[in-house]
C-alpha positions in Angstrom: -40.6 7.2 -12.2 -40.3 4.3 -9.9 -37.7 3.8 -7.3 -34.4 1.7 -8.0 -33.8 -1.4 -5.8 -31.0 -1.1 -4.0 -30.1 -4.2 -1.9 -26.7 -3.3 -0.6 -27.8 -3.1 3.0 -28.8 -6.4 2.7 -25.3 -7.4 1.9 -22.9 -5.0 3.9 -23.0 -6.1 7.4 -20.9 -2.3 8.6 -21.8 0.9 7.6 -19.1 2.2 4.5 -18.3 5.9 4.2 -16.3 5.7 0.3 -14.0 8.6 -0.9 -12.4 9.1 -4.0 -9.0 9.2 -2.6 -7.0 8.7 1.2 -7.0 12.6 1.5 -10.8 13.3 1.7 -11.4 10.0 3.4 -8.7 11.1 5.8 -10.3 15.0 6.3 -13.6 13.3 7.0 -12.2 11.2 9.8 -10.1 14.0 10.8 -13.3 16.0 11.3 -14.7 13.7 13.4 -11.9 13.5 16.1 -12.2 17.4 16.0 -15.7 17.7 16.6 -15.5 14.7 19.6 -12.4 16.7 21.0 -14.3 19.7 20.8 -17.1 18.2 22.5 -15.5 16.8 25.4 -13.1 19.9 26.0 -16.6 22.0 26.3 -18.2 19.7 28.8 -14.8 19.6 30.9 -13.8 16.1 29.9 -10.5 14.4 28.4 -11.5 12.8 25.1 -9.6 8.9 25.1 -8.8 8.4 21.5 -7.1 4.8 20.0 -5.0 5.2 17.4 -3.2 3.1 15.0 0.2 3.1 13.2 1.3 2.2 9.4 0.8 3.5 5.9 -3.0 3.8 6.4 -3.4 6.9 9.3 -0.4 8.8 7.5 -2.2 11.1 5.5 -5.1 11.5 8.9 -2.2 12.7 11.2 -1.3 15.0 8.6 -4.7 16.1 8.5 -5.0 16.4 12.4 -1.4 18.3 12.5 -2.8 21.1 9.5 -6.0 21.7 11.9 -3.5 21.8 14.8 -1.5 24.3 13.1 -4.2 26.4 11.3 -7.6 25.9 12.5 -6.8 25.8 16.4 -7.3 22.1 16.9 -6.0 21.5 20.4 -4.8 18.2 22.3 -4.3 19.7 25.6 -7.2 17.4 26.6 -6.5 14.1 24.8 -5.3 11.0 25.8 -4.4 8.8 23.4 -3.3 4.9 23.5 -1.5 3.3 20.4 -2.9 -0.6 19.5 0.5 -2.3 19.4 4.0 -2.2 19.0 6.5 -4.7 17.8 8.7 -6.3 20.7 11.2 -6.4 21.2 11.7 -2.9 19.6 13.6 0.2 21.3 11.2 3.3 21.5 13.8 5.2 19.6 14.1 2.5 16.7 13.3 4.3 13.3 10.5 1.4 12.7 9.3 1.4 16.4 5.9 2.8 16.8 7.0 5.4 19.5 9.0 6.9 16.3 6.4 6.7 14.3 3.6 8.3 16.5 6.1 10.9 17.7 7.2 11.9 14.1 3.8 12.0 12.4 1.6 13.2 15.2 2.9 13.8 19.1 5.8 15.9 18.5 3.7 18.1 15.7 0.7 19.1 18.5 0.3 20.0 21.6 -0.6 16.9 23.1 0.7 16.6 26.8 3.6 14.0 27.0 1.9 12.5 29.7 -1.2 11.9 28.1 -0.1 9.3 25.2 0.7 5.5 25.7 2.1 2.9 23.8 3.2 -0.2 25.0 6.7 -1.1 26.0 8.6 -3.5 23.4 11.7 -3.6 25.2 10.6 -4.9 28.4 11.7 -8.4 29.6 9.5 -11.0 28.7 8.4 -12.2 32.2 7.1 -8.6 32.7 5.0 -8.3 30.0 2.2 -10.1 31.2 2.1 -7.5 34.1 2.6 -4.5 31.6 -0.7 -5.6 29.6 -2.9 -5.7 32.3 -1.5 -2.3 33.8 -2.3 -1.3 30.2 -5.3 -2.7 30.4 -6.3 -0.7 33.8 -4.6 2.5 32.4 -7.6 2.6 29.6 -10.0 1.5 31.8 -9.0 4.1 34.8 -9.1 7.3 31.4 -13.3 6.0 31.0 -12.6 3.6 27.8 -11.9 4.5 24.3 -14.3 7.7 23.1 -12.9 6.4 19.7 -10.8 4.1 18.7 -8.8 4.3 15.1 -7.8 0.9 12.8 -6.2 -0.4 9.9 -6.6 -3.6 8.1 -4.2 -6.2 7.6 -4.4 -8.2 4.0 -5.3 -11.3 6.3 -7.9 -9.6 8.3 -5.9 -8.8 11.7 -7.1 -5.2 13.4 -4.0 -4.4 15.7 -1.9 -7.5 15.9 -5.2 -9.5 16.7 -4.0 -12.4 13.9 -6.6 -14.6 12.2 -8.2 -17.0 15.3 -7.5 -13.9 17.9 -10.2 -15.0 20.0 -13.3 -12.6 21.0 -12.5 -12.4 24.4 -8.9 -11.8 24.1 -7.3 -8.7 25.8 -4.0 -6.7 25.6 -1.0 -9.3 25.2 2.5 -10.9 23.6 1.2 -12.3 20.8 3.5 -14.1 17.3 2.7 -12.4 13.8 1.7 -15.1 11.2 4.2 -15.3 8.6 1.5 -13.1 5.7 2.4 -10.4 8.7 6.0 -10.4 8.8 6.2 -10.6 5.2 3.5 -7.9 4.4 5.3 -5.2 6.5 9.2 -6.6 5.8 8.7 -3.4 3.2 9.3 -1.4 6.7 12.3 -3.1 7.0 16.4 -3.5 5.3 14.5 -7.6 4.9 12.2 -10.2 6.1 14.7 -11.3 8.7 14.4 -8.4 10.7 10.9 -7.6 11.1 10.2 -9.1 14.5 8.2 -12.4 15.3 6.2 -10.7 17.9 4.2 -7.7 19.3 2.0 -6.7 22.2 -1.6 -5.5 20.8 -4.7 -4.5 22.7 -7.0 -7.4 22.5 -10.3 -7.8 20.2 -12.5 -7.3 23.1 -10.4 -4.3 24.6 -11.1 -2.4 20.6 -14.9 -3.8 20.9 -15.3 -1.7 24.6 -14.3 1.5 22.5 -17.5 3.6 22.3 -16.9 4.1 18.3 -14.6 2.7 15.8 -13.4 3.8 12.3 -11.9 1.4 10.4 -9.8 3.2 7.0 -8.4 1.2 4.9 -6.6 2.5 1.5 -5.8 0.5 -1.6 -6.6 -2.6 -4.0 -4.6 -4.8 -2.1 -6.9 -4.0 0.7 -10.4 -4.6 -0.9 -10.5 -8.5 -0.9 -10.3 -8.7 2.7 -12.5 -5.5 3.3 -15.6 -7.5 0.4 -15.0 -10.2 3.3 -15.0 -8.2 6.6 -18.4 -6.3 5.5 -20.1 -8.8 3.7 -19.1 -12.2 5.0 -19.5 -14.1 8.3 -18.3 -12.3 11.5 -15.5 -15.1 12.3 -12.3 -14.9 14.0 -10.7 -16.4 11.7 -11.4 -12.8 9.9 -10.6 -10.4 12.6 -11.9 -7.1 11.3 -15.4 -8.8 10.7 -15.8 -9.3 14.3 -16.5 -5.6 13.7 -19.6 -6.4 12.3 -20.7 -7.1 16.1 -19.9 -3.4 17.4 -23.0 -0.9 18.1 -21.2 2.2 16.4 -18.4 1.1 14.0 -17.7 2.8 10.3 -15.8 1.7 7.1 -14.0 4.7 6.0 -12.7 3.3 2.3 -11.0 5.1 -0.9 -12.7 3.7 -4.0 -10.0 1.0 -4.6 -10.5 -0.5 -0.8 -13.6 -0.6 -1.9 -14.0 -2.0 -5.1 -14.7 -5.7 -4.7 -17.4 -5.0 -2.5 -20.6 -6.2 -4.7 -22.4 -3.2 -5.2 -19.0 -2.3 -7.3 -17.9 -5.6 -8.2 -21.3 -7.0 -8.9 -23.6 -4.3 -9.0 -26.7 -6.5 -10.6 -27.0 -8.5 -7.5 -27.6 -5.1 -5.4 -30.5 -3.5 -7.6 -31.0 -2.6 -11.4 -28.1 -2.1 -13.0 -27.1 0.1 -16.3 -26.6 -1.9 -19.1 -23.4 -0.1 -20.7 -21.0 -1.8 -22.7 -18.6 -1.8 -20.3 -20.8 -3.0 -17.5 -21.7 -6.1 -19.8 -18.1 -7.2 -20.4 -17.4 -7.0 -16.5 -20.7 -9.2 -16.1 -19.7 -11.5 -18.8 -16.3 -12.0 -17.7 -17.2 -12.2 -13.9 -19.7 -14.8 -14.7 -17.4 -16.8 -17.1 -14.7 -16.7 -14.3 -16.8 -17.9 -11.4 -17.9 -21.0 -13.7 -14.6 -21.5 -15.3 -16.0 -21.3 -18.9 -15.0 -19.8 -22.1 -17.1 -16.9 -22.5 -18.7 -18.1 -26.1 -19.8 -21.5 -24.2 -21.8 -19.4 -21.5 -25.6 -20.2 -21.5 -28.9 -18.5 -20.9 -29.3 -21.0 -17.6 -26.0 -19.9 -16.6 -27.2 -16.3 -16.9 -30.2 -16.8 -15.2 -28.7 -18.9 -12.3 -26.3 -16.4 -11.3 -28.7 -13.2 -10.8 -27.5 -11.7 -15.0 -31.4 -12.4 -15.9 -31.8 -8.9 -16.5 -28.9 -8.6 -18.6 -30.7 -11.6 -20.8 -34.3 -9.6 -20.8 -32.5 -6.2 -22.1 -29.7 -7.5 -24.4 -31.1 -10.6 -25.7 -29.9 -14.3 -25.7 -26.8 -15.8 -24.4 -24.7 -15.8 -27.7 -25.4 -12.5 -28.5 -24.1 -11.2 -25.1 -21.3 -13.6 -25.4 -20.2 -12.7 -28.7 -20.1 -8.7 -28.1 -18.2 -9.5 -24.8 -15.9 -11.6 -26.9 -15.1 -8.2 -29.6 -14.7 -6.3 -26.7 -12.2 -8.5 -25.2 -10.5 -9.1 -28.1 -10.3 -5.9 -29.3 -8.2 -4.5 -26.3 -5.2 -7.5 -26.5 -2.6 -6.9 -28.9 0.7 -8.4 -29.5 2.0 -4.9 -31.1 1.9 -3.1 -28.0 3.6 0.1 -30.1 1.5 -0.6 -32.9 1.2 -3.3 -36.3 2.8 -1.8 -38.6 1.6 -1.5 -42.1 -2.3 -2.3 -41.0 -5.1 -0.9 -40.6 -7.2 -2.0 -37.3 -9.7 0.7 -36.1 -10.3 -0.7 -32.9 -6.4 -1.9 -32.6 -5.4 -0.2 -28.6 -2.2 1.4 -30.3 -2.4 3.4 -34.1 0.3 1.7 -36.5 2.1 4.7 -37.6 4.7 6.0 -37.0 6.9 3.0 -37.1 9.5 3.0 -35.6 8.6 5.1 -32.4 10.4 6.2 -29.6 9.4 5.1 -26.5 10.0 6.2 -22.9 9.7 3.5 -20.1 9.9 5.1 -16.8 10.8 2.3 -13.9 10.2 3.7 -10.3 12.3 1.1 -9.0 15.6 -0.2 -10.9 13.6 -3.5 -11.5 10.3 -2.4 -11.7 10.6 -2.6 -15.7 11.6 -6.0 -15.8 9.2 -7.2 -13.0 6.1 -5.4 -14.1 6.4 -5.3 -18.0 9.3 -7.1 -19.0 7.7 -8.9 -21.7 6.1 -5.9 -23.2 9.4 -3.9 -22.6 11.3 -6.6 -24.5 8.9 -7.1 -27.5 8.9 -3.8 -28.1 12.8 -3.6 -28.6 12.2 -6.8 -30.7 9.8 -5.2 -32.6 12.0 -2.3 -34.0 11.0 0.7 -31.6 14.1 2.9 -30.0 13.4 2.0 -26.2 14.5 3.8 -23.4 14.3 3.7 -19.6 14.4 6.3 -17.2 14.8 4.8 -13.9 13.3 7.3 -11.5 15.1 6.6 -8.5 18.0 5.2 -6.8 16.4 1.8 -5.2 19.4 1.9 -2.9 16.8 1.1 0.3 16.0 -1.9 -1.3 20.0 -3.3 -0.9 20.7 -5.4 2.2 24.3 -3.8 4.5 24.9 -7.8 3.3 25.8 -6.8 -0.2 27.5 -3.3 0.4 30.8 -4.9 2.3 30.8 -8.0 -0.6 30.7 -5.8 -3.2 33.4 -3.6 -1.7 35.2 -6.5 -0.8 35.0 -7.5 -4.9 36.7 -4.0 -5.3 39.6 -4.4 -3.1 40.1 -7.9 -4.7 39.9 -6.8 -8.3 42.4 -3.9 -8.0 44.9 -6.3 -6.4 44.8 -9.1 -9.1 45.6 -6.3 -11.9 48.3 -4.6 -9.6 46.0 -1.3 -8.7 46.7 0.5 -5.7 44.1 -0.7 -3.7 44.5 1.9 -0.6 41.4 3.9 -0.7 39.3 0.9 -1.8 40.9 -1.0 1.5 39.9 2.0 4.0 35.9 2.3 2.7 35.7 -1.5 2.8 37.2 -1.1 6.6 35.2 2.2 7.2 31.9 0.7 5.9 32.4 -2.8 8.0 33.2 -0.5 11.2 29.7 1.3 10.6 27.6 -1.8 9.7 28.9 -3.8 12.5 27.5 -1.1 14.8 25.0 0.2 13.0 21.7 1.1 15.4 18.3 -0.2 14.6 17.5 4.0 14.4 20.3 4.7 12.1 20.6 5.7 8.3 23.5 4.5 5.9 25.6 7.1 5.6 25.8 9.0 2.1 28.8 7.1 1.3 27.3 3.2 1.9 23.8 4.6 -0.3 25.9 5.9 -2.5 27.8 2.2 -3.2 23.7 0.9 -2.5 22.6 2.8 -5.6 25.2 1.4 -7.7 24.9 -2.0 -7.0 21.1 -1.0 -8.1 22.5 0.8 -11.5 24.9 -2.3 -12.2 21.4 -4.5 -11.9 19.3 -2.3 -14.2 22.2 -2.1 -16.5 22.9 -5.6 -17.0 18.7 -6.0 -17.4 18.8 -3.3 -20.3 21.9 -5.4 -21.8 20.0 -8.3 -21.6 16.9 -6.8 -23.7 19.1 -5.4 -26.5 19.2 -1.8 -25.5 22.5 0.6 -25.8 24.1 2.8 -23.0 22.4 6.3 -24.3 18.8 4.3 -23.8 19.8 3.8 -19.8 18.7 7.3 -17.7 19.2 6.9 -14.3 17.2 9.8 -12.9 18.0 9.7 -9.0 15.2 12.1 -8.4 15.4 13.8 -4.9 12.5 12.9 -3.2 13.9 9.3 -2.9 17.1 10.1 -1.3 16.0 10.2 2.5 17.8 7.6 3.7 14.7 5.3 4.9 11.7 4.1 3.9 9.7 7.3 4.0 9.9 9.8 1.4 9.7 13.3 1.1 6.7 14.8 -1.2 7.8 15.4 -4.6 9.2 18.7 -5.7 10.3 21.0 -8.4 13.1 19.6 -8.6 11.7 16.2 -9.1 9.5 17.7 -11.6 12.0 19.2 -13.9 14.1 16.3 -13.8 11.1 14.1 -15.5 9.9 17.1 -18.2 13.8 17.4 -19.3 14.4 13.5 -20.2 10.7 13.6 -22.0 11.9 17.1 -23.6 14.9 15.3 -24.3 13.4 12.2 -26.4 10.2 13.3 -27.6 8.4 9.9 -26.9 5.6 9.0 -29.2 4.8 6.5 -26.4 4.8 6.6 -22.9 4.7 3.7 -20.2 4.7 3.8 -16.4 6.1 0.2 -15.0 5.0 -0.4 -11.2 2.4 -1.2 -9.1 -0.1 1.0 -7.7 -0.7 -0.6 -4.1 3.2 -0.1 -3.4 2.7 0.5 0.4 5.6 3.4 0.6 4.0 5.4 -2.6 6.9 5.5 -4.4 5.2 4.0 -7.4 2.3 5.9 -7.2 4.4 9.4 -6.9 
């Protein structure tokens, strides 16, 4: 048998390591700081590691602390220094990235506390310039980066290095483009308090590391990752500078990963299997990129845009057209619990039984409405017994803004009708107090999530209202791994677990749906 052709060196312009998921991508990476720690501790050296904060390096300082903890993994001879940090920002601030590297990784090893470095968001600005050069020097003086860990922003930028960062630039102040701010205001109570600025190592200060890994985790990561490894190295593209670096790796799950064209596109890397599936992605890829029906594609068309193989195994042009076509058509539907009183064999949902009960589980008190609304609501038009089980509170998602008018509507209400409005008067007073002063590194009390969560029910309520359903379709769940009082989450439990088999128990769904959105950067959705 002859070889395949495989062309995807030809495209990818860094070397890509693909997992299945962020845990194995994350063990792999893991295993490579322990080996280079292992290596350096044996030849007397400290091993200068660059590390990097957010969603993506969660689950590979989880990894690091479980070797810490049970394999032996020491950091008694690492020094670490962070990429960035917002400014201004107080180190103890619960979405500063001295917090952050404390909680997930410093205060979980052994790591000497004079031995990691981050830089300083709260010192005045005419100092700062001063404070990046000493930070700067202080990498320099530890014998450069042994490795240096990044993420990816959705608009290219490794640290804070923003789209037209330049080359050459070094450790510095620098203002977060607005995709930035808005990107990581999910960190944050809302836009308006995610800062405008951070200091960040520069691109050429990362490029002197002696090897970079790059993760990234996610379909909302995968456009920019496609550009990064297979476009021009541009700095208007940060990461693809990258491209320029003697020892640099991709380390991807397979939905980073997945519009990168030996997935996207596999016929233009090598010989491709022909499956029905594969066709329809060729078909519709092709029809998309020219803007044309699918019927009206040609055989030029075809042949112009590297699908001549396709052509030479299936046949002409309106053949391949026209099965794409049934295939497409057969997965829409306007019945999405089923026709009733038809018989379609290739129909996505069977017609009977009709009426069915059907379980919509929102992980959000929105997420219904926002990702499925139009489904949600023709199927209560339709004649199916709809209910939602909203799986947690949402009360994060409610500015302090809305907790003092809402109480304020409280106080008001019970004095118009003549209802003693004491205790009403004394949490509106009590909750102003605590919001007035409220620290940057403090969680609502129970009390203020509590009044947070119901603003949330009275929104989901008035949604379910609005479609047509009754008060015995609402479930509001509240499941406890939600309930931490900030953005992080604690891992599912039992507890969690029993709570979702009990509503199912409880109305025997013939269908099931799952509302949300799979790149939700705090994993709520996903869990």
């Amino acid at each position: 048998m002859r070889p395949r052709i495989d062309l995807t060196d030809s495209l990818e312009k860094i070397p890509v390591q693909i997992f299945p998921s962020p845990k194995e991508g994350s063990v792999y990476v893991a295993n490579i700081i322990a080996k280079l720690i292992s290596e350096k501790n044996s030849e007397g050296k400290k091993c200068v590691i660059g590390l990097a904060t957010g969603s993506t390096p969660k689950s590979l300082y989880a990894e690091l602390v479980h070797m810490h903890k049970n394999e032996g993994l020491s950091f008694k001879n690492v020094i670490t220094f962070n990429l960035d940090q917002y400014y201004p920002m107080e180190a103890d601030a619960l979405n500063s990235y001295h917090f952050f590297m404390r909680k997930y990784l410093f205060e979980q090893t052994d790591i000497d506390r004079e031995n990691y470095f981050l830089p300083d968001g709260m010192l005045p600005k005419d100092l700062i310039k001063d404070h990046c050069l000493a930070y700067e020097k202080k990498i320099d003086d530890a014998g450069g980066m042994d490795l240096q860990i990044l993420g990816i922003g959705n608009n290219g930028h490794i640290g804070f290095n923003e789209p037209g960062s330049a080359s050459y630039s070094k450790t510095r102040l620098i203002t977060l483009d607005h995709s930035t701010r808005l990107a990581n205001s999910q960190e944050f109570e809302n836009m308006s308090q995610v800062p405008r600025m951070a200091i960040t190592m520069g691109i050429s200060t990362i490029m002197k590391s002696k090897k970079i890994i790059l993760m990234a985790w996610g379909k909302t990561k995968a456009p920019v990752i496609k550009e990064s490894v297979e476009g021009m190295a541009t700095e208007e593209v940060p990461a693809s500078l990258l491209q320029n670096h003697d020892d640099c790796t991709f380390v991807l799950d397979e939905a980073a990963a997945s519009e990168l064209t030996r997935f996207k596109s596999p016929w233009l890397t090598g010989e491709c299997d022909w499956t029905p599936k594969m066709v329809k992605i060729a078909v519709v890829s092709l029809a998309l990129k020219l803007d044309k029906p699918v019927l009206n594609l040609t055989d030029i068309d075809y042949n112009d845009f590297g699908l001549s193989e396709l052509l030479v195994e299936k046949g002409d042009s309106y053949e391949i057209n026209l099965d794409a076509y049934y295939m497409l058509r057969d997965s829409i539907t306007g019945w999405p619990g089923g026709k009733p009183d038809s018989s379609i064999p290739k129909h996505p949902e069977r017609s009977k039984p009709f009426p069915k009960k059907v379980l919509l589980f929102s992980p959000h008190p929105d997420d219904d409405i926002i990702s499925m609304g139009s489904t949600f609501m023709r199927l209560h038009d339709q004649g199916h017994e709809v209910h939602v089980g909203y799986q947690t509170s949402g009360n994060i998602a409610v500015t302090d803004e809305f907790v003092t008018r809402f109480i304020d509507f409280a106080v008001g209400f019970e004095n118009i009708f003549g209802i003693d409005d004491t205790t009403s008067k004394k949490i509106l007073d009590d909750a102003s107090a605590f919001l007035n002063n409220k620290k940057s590194s403090e969680k609502d009390t129970q009390e203020i999530r509590s009044i947070k969560g119901l603003i949330r029910r009275c929104e989901a309520r008035a949604t379910c209202k609005y479609v047509g359903l009754k008060d015995h379709q609402i479930h509001f769940m509240n499941l406890p791994f939600y309930e931490t009082g900030t953005i992080e989450k604690a891992p599912m439990g039992e507890e969690d677990i029993k709570i979702t088999i009990d509503l199912i128990q409880k109305i025997k769904p013939h269908q099931i749906f799952c509302a949300g959105d799979l790149a939700d950067p705090h994993g709520t959705h996903k869990v």
